[in-house]
N, C-alpha and C positions, 0 to 999 in steps of 0.2 A: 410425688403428686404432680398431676399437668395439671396445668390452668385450659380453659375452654377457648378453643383459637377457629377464628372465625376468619373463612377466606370470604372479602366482598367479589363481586361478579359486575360485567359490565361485557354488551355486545355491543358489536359495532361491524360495519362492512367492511372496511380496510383497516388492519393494525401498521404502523409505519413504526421500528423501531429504533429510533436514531432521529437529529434533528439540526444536521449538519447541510452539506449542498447536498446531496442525495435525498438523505429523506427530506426535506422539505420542496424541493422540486418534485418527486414523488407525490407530494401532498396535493401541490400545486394542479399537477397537471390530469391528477386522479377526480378533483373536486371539482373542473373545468369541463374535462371531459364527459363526465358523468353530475349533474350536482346533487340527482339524489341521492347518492353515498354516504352515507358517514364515516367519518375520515379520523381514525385517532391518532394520536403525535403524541410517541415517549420520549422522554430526554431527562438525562442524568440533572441537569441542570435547571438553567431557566432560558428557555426558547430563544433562539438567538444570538447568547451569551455565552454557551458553551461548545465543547466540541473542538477541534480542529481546520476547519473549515475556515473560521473567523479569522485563525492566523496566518492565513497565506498572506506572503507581502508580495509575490513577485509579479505574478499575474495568469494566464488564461489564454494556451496556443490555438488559435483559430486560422483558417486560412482565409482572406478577405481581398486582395490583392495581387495581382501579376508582378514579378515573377514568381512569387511563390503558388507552389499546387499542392491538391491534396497527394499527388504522388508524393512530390518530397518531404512534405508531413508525416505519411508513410513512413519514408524510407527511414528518415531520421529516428521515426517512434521504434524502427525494427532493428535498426544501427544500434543504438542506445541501449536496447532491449536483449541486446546479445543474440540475437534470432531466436530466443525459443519463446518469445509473444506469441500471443495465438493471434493468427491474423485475421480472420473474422472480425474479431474483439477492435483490434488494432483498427481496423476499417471503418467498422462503426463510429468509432471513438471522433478521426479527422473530418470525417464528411459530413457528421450530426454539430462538431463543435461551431461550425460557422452559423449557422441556424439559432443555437442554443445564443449564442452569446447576443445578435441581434433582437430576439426572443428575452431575452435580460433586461436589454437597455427598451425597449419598445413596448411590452408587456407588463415587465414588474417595476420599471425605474431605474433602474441603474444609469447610473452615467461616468465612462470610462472616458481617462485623457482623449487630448483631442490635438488634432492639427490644428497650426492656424485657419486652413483651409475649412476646415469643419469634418476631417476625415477623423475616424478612429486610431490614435497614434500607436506603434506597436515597435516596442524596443526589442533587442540585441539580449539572447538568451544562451547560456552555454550547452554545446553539444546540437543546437538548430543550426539549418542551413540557409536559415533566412530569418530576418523581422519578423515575428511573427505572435511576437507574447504582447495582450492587450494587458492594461493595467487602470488603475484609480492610483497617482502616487507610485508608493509603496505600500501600500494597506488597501492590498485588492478585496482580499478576503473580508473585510468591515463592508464594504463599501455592497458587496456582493449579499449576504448574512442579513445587512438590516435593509434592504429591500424587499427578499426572501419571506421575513419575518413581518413586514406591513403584508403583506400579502395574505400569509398565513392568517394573521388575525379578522381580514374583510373578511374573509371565507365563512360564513355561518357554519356550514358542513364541517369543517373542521374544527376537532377539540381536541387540547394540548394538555398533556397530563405529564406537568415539570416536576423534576426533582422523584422520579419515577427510575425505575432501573427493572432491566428485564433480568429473570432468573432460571427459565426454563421454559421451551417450547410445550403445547400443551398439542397432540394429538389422540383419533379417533380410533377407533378398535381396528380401522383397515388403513390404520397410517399416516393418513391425512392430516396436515395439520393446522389448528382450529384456533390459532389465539396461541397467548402467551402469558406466564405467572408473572406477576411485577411486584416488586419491592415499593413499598411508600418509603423513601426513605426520611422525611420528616416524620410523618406519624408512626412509622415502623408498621403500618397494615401490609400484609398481603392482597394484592387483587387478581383475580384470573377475568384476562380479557379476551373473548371469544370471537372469532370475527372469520371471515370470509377467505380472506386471503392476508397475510405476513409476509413483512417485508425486513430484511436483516441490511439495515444501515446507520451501521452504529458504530462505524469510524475500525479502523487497525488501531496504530501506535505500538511502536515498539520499547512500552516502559518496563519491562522487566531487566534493561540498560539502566546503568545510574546515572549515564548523560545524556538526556534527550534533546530532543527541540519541539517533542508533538506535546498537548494537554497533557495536563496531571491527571482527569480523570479517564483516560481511556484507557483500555484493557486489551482491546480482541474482545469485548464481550459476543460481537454476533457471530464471529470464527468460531468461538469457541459453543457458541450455543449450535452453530452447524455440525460441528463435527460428533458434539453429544446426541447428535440426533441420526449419526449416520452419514451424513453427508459427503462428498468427497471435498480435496482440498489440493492445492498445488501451488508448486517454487515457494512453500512455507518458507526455507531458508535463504530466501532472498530477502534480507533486511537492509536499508539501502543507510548509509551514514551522510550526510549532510556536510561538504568539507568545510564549510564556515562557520560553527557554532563559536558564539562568544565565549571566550575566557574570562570568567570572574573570580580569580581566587576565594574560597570558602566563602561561593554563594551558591545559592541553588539556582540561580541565573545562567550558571556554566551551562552551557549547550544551546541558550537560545539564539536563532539566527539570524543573522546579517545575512542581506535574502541576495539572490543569486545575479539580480541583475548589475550588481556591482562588479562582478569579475566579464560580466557581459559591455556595460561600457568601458572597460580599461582596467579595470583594478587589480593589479599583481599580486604575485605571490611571494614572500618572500621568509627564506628559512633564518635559522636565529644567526648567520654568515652576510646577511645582507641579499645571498644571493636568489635570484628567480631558477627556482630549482625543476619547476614546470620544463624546461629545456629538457631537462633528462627522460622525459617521459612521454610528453607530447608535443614535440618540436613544433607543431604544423597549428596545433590547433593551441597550443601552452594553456592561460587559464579560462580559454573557453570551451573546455576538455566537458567529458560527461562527469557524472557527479562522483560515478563509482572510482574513475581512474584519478580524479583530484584527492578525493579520499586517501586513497592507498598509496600517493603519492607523499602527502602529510603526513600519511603514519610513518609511511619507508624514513623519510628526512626524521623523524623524533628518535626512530627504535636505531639508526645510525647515528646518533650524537651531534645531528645539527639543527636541533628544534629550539624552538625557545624557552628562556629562563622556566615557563610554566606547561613547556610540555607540549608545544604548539607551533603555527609560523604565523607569519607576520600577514596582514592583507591590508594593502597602501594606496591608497584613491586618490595622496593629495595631489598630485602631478594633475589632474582632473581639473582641478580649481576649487574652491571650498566654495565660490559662490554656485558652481555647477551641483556639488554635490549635496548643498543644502535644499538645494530648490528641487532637484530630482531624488533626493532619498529623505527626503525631512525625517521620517519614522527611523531608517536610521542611525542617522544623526543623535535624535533623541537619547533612544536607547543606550546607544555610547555615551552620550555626556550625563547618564543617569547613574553609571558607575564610573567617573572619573577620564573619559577617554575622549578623544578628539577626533573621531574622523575623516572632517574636511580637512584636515590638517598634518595627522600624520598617522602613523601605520597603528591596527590594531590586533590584538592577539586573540586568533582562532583556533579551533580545532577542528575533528570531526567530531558529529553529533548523531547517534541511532534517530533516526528523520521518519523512515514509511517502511509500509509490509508491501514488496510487489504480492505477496503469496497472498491467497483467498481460497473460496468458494469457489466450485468450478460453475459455471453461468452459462448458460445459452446466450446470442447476441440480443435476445427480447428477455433477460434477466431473471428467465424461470431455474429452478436447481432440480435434482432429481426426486422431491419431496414432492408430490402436491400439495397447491396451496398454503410452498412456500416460495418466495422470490430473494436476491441479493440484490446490491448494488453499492459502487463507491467502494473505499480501501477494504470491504469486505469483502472483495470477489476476488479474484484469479486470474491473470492469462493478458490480460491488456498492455501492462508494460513489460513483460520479462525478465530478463534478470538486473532491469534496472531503470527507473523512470526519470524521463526528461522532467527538468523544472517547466512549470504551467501544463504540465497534463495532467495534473490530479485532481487540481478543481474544474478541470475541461471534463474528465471522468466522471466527478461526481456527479455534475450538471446532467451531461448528458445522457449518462446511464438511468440517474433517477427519474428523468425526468419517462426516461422510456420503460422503467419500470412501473410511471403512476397510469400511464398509457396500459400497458398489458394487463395490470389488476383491475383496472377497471373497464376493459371488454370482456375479460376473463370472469372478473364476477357476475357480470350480465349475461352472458352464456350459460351459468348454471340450470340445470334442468330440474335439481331437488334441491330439498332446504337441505342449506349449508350450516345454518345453526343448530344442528345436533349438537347437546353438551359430549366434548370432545373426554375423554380418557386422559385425565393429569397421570402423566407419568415423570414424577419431579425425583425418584431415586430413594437410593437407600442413606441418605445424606449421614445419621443418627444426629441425634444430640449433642456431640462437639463442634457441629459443622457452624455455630453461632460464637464459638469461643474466637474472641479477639485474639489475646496473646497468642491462638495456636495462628491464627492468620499473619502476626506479626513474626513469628520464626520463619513462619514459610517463604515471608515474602525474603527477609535477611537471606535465606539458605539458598533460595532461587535468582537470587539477582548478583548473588557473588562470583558464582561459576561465570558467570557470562559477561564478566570483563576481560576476559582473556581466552577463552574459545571462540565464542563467537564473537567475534572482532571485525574491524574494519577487513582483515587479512589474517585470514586465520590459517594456522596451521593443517595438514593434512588428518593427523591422527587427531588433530582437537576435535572434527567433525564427527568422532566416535564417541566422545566426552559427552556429547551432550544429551546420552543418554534419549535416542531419539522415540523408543517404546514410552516413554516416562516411569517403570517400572519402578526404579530406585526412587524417583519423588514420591512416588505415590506412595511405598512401603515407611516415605522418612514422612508425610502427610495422614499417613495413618496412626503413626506410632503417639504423632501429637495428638489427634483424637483419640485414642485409647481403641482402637477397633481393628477388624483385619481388612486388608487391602480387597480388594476386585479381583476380578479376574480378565474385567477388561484392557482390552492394549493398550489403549489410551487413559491418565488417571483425568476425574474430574475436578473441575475448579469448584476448591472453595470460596472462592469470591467469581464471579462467571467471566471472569477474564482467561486468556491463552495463555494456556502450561508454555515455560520455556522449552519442556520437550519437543513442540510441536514444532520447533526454529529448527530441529537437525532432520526431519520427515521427508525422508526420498534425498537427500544429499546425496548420496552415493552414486545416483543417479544423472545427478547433474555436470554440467560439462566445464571444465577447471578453468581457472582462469577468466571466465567472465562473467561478466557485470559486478554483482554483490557477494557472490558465494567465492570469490577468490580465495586460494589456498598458495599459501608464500613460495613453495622449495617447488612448483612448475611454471614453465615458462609463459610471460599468457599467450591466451589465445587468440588468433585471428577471429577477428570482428565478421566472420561468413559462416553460414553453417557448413558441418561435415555432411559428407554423402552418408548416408545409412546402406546397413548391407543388401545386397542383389536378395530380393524375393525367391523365395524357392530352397536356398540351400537347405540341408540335413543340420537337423537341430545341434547335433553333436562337431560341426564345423563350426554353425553361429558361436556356441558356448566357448569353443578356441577360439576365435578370431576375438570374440570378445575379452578372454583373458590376456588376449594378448594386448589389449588396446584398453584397458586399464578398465575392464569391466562398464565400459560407458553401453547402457542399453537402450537408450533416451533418442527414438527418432526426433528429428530438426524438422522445422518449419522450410519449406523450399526459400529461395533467396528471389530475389525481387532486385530487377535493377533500377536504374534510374527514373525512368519514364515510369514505375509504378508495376510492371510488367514479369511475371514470374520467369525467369531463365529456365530453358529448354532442359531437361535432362542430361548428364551425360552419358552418353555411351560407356557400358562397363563390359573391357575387353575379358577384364581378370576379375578376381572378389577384388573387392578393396575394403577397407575398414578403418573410421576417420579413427585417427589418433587422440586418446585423450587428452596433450599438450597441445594440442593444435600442431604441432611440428610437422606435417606433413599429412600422406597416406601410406598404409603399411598394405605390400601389393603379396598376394595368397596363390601363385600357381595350384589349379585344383587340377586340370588335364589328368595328370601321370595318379591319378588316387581313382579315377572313372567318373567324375563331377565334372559336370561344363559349366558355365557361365553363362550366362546372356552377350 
C-alpha cells in the first residue's frame, strides 16, 4: 500500500541553483538587470552560510596595476593549466575579473585590504608572475559571501528557498528545459519549480576523497544533474589536491587548509629530514611552484620514506616573524592553535588535500550549454582552468562567470516570443522504491570512496586510471543489487543521492596528456609545460591511427601556445608528419615520401 504524495508547484522566471559566488552573483545581476523578474535562489543550506565559496581564505587574481597585464594573467592561467584551457574561457575569465572585483567593492560592499596609500593591496601567489591576489585578511571568502547575501535579501525580486536540494531537471516534450524537482529537506516535501531559464551552480567538490578541504555538503550535484540530462562534460579527471591541507591525527579536521599565501610570502617546505625538498623539483620557482607540482612533490617525499611521523611534511613560517604572521594570516593562526599547533612559531604538519574539479559542463563564454534553457556557471563548468587551477581564480570564476550568466538569462528570457510556462514533462526516472533506502546509500557511499584512495590519487598510476571503472557499470550493477532491482542500460549509472558517481573522475583519461597538471600518472616522465603539435591535416586515416599508436594513443588536439605579450605563436612549418609524443619527450618524425603521401 502507497500513501498519497503530493508534488507542490511553484513558477518563477529564473531558477538559480546553487548559492555560492556564482549563483548569487547570477541573482544579483539578473535582478538588476531586469527587476521585473523573479528570481528564485536554492541552497542546500542557509543562504550565505553554506557552500564553498565562504571558505576561500586566499583571495581573488585581478589585474589592476602596471607591471602586471591581462596578457600575463593569461599566460600564467595557460602555464598553470597545462594548455588544454579553453582559451576563450580563459580570456573571459582575466579581462572581466578587474571589473568584477571593483563592482564588489563599489556596488555590493565589500572592502578588500588596503595600502597605506588607499590602493587595493595585492599579495604574492604561487605559480603567478606577479602580485596580483586581492584579499580581506585571510578570510576572503567571508568577507565576499556576506556582502553577496545583504544584497540578495534588498532585492524584493529575489526568493531564497534554504535547505532545498535539487534532484532532477524537469523538461518539455521538445527538450527544453523548464524548472527543476527539489527536495524540502526539513519538511521532506517534494517541489517542482517551473521557470524560464536554469542555471546549474551548485559548486564541484571532490568528496567522494576521504580528505578534503571543500564543504561537507557538496556532491557535483549540478555535474551530475548535467550529465543525467545529456549534457556534455570535460577534464572530469582533473581533480586538483591542495598541497597544504592540515594534519589532525583522528580528526575529521585532516584536510582543512592553510591557504596558499603562506608558501607565497616565504613559507617552506620541509620533509620529515628537515630538508626543503622543493629543490628537487622546482629549483627556480621551489615553493611558489603550481599546486599540482607541490602536490606530487609531497606525495613523491611520503611514498619514498621521508615524510613525516603522520604521513606528511613540514610547512615553517616562523623565519617570517610570528608578529608578521599573526597580523597577516590571523585565520590561520587560529586554526592552528585550535588543535594544539603554533604557527607563528614553528613548523606545521600538512599534506595534500582533494581541493576543486577543474572538470565541468562544457559552456559557451556567455554560460549557455547545449540544452535550452539551461545555463552553467562556477566549479560546475569545464574548460577555464585546465588541467590545473591557479589559487585566486576560482572565486575570480565564480564571480565573473555568474555574474555573466544572470546577464544572459535575463536578456534571454526577454527575448522569448512564446510562453515559457508550458508545464514542462517531469522526467525524474525509474528510480523504484529502494532509491529512499538510507543503509543502501550508506554502503554505497563506504564502497565508492575506498577505491579512490589509491587510484585516483595525487599521482596515480598508469593502469589505476582503468580501475576506475570509467563507464560506471560495476557501481551501478553493485548500486542495484542493494536496491533489489536490475541495472540500466545506460553508460552512465545515476546517483542515488544527485551527487557525481566516482566513475565520472576516470571519463576521457585516456585521452588526456601524461604528466600534466592533475591527471599525473607516476612511471612517465612529465611533461613539458607547452602544447604538442597535433597531426598535419589531411593524412589517410590509417597513418593517423599508426602515428597515433605509436605516440601512446594521445588523440586530444592542444590549445595553440601563446607567448609572452599574450599573442598566439605562428605555426610551424611541418617539413615531415610529426607527432607530439605522449611523455612529452620530444617529437617522433614519420618519413611519408617513399609510401606516396606528402606532407605540407
Amino acid at each position: 500500500m502507497t500513501a498519497d504524495f503530493t508534488i507542490e508547484s511553484l513558477d518563477t522566471d529564473i531558477l538559480i541553483l546553487g548559492a555560492g559566488g556564482a549563483g548569487l552573483c547570477a541573482a544579483l545581476h539578473a535582478a538588476d538587470r531586469s527587476p521585473r523578474l523573479s528570481i528564485t535562489v536554492v541552497v542546500k543550506g542557509l543562504l550565505g552560510r553554506a557552500g564553498c565559496t565562504r571558505m576561500v581564505q586566499g583571495g581573488y587574481n585581478a589585474v589592476l596595476t602596471p607591471p602586471d597585464s591581462l596578457a600575463a594573467h593569461l599566460l600564467d592561467t595557460l602555464q598553470g593549466g597545462a594548455w588544454i584551457n579553453d582559451q576563450e574561457l580563459a580570456w573571459t575569465l582575466v579581462s572581466e575579473a578587474p571589473g568584477r572585483v571593483l563592482e564588489l567593492e563599489a556596488r555590493y560592499g565589500c572592502f578588500f585590504d588596503r595600502h597605506p596609500d588607499g590602493r587595493i593591496h595585492q599579495k604574492p601567489f604561487a605559480g603567478q608572475s606577479h602580485d596580483r591576489t586581492i584579499h580581506k585578511g585571510d578570510l576572503t571568502g567571508i568577507e565576499i559571501m556576506n556582502r553577496l547575501t545583504e544584497q540578495v535579501w534588498r532585492r524584493p525580486s529575489i526568493l531564497a528557498l534554504e535547505e532545498h536540494r535539487a534532484v532532477e531537471l524537469l523538461r518539455d516534450e521538445s527538450g527544453r528545459v523548464g524548472g527543476a524537482l527539489l527536495l524540502d529537506i526539513r519538511r521532506g516535501a517534494v517541489v517542482a519549480v517551473r521557470s524560464r531559464a536554469t542555471l546549474l551552480a551548485m559548486g564541484g567538490g571532490p568528496t567522494m576523497y576521504r580528505v578534503v578541504a571543500c564543504s561537507a555538503d557538496k556532491s557535483s550535484d549540478g555535474i551530475a544533474l548535467g550529465v543525467r540530462a545529456g549534457l556534455r562534460v570535460r577534464d572530469m579527471e582533473m581533480v586538483q589536491f591542495h598541497p597544504t591541507g592540515l594534519i589532525v591525527p583522528n580528526s575529521l579536521m585532516t584536510g582543512a587548509l592553510l591557504e596558499e599565501g603562506l608558501r607565497g610570502a616565504g613559507g617552506r617546505l620541509l620533509n620529515g629530514r628537515g630538508e626543503r625538498f622543493m629543490e628537487r623539483y622546482d629549483p627556480a620557482r621551489m615553493e611558489r611552484s603550481t599546486r599540482d607540482l607541490v602536490a606530487r612533490a609531497s606525495f613523491t617525499e611520503v611514498l619514498e620514506g621521508r615524510g613525516t611521523p603522520n604521513g606528511g611534511v613540514w610547512i615553517d613560517v616562523a623565519h617570517l616573524g610570528a608578529d608578521t604572521v599573526e597580523r597577516h594570516f590571523k585565520g590561520m593562526v587560529k586554526r592552528c592553535r585550535d588543535f594544539g599547533f603554533d604557527l607563528a612559531r614553528g613548523p606545521v604538519e600538512v599534506g595534500p588535500t582533494a581541493h576543486f574539479m577543474m572538470g565541468g559542463i562544457v559552456t559557451d563564454p556567455t554560460c549557455r550549454t547545449d540544452l535550452e534553457g539551461l545555463f552553467a556557471a562556477g566549479e560546475d563548468t569545464g574548460g577555464v582552468h585546465g588541467a590545473n587551477r591557479l589559487g585566486g581564480n576560482g572565486v575570480a570564476e565564480s564571480t565573473v562567470f555568474g555574474g555573466i550568466a544572470g546577464d544572459t538569462m535575463a536578456d534571454w528570457d526577454g527575448g522569448l516570443g512564446r510562453d515559457p510556462r508550458a508545464p514542462p514533462r517531469v522526467a525524474i526516472g525509474d528510480g523504484g522504491e529502494g532509491a529512499a533506502d538510507p543503509g543502501a546509500a550508506r554502503r554505497l557511499s563506504r564502497r565508492r570512496r575506498g577505491p579512490l584512495r589509491a587510484p585516483v590519487a595525487v599521482a596515480r598510476p598508469h593502469v589505476g586510471a582503468r580501475r576506475t571503472d570509467p563507464d560506471g557499470r560495476r557501481a551501478q550493477e553493485r548500486d542495484c543489487r542493494d536496491r533489489g532491482d536490475q541495472p540500466s542500460r545506460r553508460a552512465l549509472p545515476r546517483a542515488r543521492r544527485p551527487g557525481l558517481q566516482p566513475g565520472l573522475a576516470g571519463l576521457a583519461e585516456s585521452q588526456q596528456p601524461d604528466g600534466d597538471g592533475a591527471a599525473h600518472r607516476q612511471e612517465r616522465p612529465r611533461a613539458r609545460r607547452e602544447p604538442r603539435l597535433p597531426l598535419p591535416r589531411g593524412l589517410p586515416a590509417v597513418v593517423r591511427r599508426a602515428l597515433h599508436r605509436l605516440c601512446g594513443g594521445r588523440r586530444r588536439a592542444h590549445t595553440e601556445r601563446v607567448d609572452g605579450a599574450g599573442a598566439p605563436d605562428p605555426p610551424r612549418p611541418l617539413g615531415r608528419a610529426r607527432a607530439a609524443d605522449g611523455g612529452g619527450r620530444g617529437l617522433i618524425r614519420v618519413p611519408m615520401r617513399r609510401r606516396g603521401w606528402s606532407t605540407p
